[in-house]
C-alpha positions in Angstrom: 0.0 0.0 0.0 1.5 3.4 -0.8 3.5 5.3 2.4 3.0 1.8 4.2 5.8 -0.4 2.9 6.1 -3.9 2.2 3.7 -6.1 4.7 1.3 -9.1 4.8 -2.2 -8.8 3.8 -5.1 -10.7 3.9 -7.1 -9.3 0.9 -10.8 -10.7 2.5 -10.2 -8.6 5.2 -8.4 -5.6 4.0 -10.9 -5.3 1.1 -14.1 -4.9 3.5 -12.5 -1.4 5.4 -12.2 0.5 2.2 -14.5 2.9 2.0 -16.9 3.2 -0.6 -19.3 5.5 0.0 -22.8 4.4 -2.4 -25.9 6.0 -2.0 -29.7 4.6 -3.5 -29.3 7.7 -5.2 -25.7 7.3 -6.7 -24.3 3.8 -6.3 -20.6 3.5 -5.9 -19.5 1.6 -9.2 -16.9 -0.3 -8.7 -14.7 -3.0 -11.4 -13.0 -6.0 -11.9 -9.9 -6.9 -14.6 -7.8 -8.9 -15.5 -4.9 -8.1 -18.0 -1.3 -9.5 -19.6 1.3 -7.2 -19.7 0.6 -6.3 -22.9 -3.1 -5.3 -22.6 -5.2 -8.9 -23.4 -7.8 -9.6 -21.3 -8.8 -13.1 -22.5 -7.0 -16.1 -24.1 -9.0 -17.8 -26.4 -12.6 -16.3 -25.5 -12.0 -16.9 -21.7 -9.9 -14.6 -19.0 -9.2 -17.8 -16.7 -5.6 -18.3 -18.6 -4.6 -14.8 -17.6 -5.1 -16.0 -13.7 -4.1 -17.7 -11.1 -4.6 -18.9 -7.3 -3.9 -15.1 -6.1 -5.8 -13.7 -8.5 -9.0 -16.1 -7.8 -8.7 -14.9 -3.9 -8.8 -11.3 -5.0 -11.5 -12.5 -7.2 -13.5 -13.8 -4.3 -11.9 -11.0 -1.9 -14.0 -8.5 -4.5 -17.5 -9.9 -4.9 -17.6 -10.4 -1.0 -18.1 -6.3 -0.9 -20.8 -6.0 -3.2 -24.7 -6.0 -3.1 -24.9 -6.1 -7.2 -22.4 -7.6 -9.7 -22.8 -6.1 -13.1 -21.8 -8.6 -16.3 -22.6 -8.3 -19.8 -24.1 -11.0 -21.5 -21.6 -12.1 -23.5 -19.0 -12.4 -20.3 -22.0 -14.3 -18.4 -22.4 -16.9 -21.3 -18.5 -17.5 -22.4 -17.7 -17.5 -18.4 -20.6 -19.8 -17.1 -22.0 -17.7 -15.1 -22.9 -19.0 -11.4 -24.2 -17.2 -8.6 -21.6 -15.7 -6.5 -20.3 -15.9 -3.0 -21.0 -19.7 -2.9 -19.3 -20.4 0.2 -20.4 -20.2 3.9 -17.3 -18.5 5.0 -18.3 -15.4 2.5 -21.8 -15.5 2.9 -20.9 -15.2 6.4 -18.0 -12.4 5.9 -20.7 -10.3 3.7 -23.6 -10.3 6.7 -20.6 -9.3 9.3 -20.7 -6.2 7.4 -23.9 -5.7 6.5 -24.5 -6.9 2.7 -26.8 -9.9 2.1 -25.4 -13.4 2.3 -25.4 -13.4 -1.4 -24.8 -10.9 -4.2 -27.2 -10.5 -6.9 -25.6 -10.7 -10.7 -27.4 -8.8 -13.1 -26.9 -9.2 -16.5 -26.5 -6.3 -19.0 -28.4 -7.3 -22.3 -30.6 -5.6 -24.9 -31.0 -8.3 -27.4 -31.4 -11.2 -24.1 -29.2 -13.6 -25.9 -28.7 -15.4 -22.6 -27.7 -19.3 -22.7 -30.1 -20.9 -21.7 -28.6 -23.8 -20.2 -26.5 -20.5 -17.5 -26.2 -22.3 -14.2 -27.2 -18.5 -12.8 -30.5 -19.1 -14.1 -30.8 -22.6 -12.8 -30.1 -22.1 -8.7 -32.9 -22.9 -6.3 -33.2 -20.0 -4.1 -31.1 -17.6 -6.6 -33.0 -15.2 -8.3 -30.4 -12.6 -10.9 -31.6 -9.5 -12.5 -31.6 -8.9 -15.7 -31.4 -5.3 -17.5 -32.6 -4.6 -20.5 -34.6 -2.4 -23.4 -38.3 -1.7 -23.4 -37.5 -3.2 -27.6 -36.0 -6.5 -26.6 -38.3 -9.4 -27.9 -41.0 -9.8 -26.2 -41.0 -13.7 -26.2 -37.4 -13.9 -24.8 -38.7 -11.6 -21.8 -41.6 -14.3 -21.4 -39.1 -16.7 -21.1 -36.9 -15.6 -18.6 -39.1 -13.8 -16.6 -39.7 -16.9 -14.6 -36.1 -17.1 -13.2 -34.9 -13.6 -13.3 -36.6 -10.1 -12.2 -36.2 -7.9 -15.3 -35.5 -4.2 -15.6 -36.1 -2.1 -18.4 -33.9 0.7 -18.9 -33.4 2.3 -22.1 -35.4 1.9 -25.6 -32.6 0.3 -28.3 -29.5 0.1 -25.6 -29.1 0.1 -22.0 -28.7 2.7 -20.5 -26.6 2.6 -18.1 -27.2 5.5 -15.6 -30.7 4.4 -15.5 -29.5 1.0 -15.0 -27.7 1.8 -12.1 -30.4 4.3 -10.5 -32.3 1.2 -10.8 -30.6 -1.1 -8.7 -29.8 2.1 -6.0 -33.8 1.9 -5.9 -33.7 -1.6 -5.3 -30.8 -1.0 -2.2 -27.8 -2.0 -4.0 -25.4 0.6 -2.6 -21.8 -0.6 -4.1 -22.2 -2.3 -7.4 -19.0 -4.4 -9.0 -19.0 -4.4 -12.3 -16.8 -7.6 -14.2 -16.6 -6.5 -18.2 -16.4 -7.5 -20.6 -14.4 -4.5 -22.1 -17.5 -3.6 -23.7 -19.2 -2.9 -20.5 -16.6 -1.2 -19.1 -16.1 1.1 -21.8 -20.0 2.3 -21.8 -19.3 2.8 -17.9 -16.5 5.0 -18.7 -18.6 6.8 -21.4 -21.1 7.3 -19.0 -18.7 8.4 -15.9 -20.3 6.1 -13.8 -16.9 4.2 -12.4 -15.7 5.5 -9.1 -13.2 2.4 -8.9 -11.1 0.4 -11.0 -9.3 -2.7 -9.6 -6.9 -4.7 -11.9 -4.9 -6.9 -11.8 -1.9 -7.4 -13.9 -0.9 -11.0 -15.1 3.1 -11.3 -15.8 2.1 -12.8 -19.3 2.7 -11.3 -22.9 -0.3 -12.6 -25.1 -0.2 -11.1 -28.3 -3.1 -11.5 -30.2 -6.3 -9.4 -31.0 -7.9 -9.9 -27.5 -9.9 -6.6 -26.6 -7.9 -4.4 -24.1 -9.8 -3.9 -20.5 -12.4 -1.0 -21.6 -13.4 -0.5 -25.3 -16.3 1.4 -27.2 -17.5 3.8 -29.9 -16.7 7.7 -29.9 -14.6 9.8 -28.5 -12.4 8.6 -25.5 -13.3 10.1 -21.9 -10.7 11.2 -19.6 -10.7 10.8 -15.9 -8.4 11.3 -13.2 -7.9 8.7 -10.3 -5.8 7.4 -7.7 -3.9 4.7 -6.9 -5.0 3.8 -3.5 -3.1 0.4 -3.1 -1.0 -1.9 -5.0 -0.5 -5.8 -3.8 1.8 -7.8 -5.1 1.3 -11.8 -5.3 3.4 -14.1 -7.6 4.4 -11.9 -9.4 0.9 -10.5 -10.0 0.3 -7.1 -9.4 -3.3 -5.8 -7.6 -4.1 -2.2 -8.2 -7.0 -0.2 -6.9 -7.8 2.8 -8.1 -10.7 5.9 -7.2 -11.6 8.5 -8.6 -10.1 12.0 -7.6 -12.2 14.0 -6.4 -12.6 17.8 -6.9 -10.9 19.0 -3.7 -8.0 16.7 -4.8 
C-alpha cells in the first residue's frame, strides 16, 4: 500500500475497510480486470488463462463487498456464469458487514441472448436481475421472466445510468461491475466508475484480445488514484478511485 511499505495482507479482510461511500441515489461503481502485460484480457474467448490462485482470492476478496455484480451478456455466457459468494465462510463475511449473504448478478443485455442452459439461471433459491430495453423481444422476456426479475432501462441500448439508479432503488449501494471491455467502456462513457481494480498477469499474449475498456466515440478522460497496489506471484493488484474535486 502506498507510504505503508512492504507487509502481509489478507485481501478478505483488507478489502471490507475501504471505503466506498454508495448511496440509493448514486451507487458506488466499482470494477473487476484482469490483464497481460501487454493489454489482453482473455485467451481464447476466456480470462481464466490470464489468472491464477492469487488472482481467484482477490477475485473472491472482490465480490464479498458487493450488493450487485454487473456482467454483460456475453461475459456471463462465455464465463458460465454462477451465482456468487458460494461459500459459507463469505456469505458469512458479507452479513458481518452488512450486505446480504449473497450478491445478486445482473446481466446487462438488450437483445437477451442469454444461454439458456446458464447455471445462474438454474439455482434454487437464486434469483439474478436482468437489464434490459423496453425493444428487446418480447418472447425472450416471457421466457426468462420466470427465473430472473427484469428491468427495463433504455429503448434500443441500455442505459446505463438508468440502470444503475435502478438497482440504487432496489438498495444496492456498491455495485461491482466484471466487463467484458464492452461494458466497461460504456461505464467509462457514462462516468459512472468510481473504482477500477486490476490486476496485472506477468504474461505477454499477443493476439487481438480486446484491451480492458473499449467502445464507440470519442475517449473520456478521468483522473484517479492509486490507493493500493499488492503484489502476489508476481501479479500485481491495483485499486484505483476517482479524484475528487478537492484533490
Amino acid at each position: 500500500m502506498p507510504g505503508n511499505g512492504h507487509r502481509t495482507v489478507d485481501p478478505r479482510v483488507a478489502i471490507h475497510d475501504e471505503p466506498r461511500p454508495g448511496t440509493p441515489e448514486r451507487p458506488w461503481v466499482m470494477t473487476n480486470m484482469v490483464s497481460s502485460l501487454d493489454g489482453a484480457t482473455a485467451i481464447d474467448g476466456l480470462s481464466g488463462q490470464l489468472g491464477g490462485p492469487a488472482d481467484k482470492e482477490m477475485f473472491g476478496a472482490l465480490r464479498e463487498v458487493p450488493s450487485a455484480i454487473l456482467v454483460g451478456a456475453a461475459t456471463a455466457n462465455a464465463e458460465e456464469y454462477r451465482p456468487a459468494n458460494r461459500t459459507p465462510e463469505s456469505q458469512q463475511r458479507r452479513l458481518d458487514h452488512g450486505q446480504p449473504g449473497r450478491a445478486t448478478i445482473a446481466i446487462v443485455t438488450a437483445s437477451l441472448q442469454i444461454d439458456p442452459t446458464l447455471p445462474l439461471l438454474h439455482e434454487p433459491g437464486y434469483r439474478p436481475i436482468v437489464l434490459t430495453t423496453t425493444s428487446a423481444p418480447a418472447d425472450r422476456k416471457a421466457k426468462l421472466a420466470a427465473s430472473v426479475d427484469i428491468i427495463e432501462a433504455g429503448d434500443d441500448r441500455v442505459d446505463l445510468r438508468a440502470a444503475v439508479r435502478a438497482l440504487g432503488q432496489l438498495g444496492h449501494t456498491i455495485v461491482l461491475a466484471e466487463g467484458g471491455p464492452s461494458l466497461n467502456g460504456q461505464l467509462i462513457a457514462d462516468d459512472l466508475i468510481d473504482e477500477w481494480n486490476m490486476t496485472l498477469s506477468p504474461v505477454l499474449a499477443s493476439g487481438d484480445s480486446p484491451r480492458p475498456a473499449h467502445g464507440p466515440g470519442a475517449p473520456h478522460l478521468d483522473n484517479f488514484e492509486l490507493r493500493r497496489l499488492w503484489l502476489e506471484d508476481d501479479q500485481l493488484f491495483g485499486r484505483w478511485t476517482r479524484q475528487t474535486s478537492d484533490q
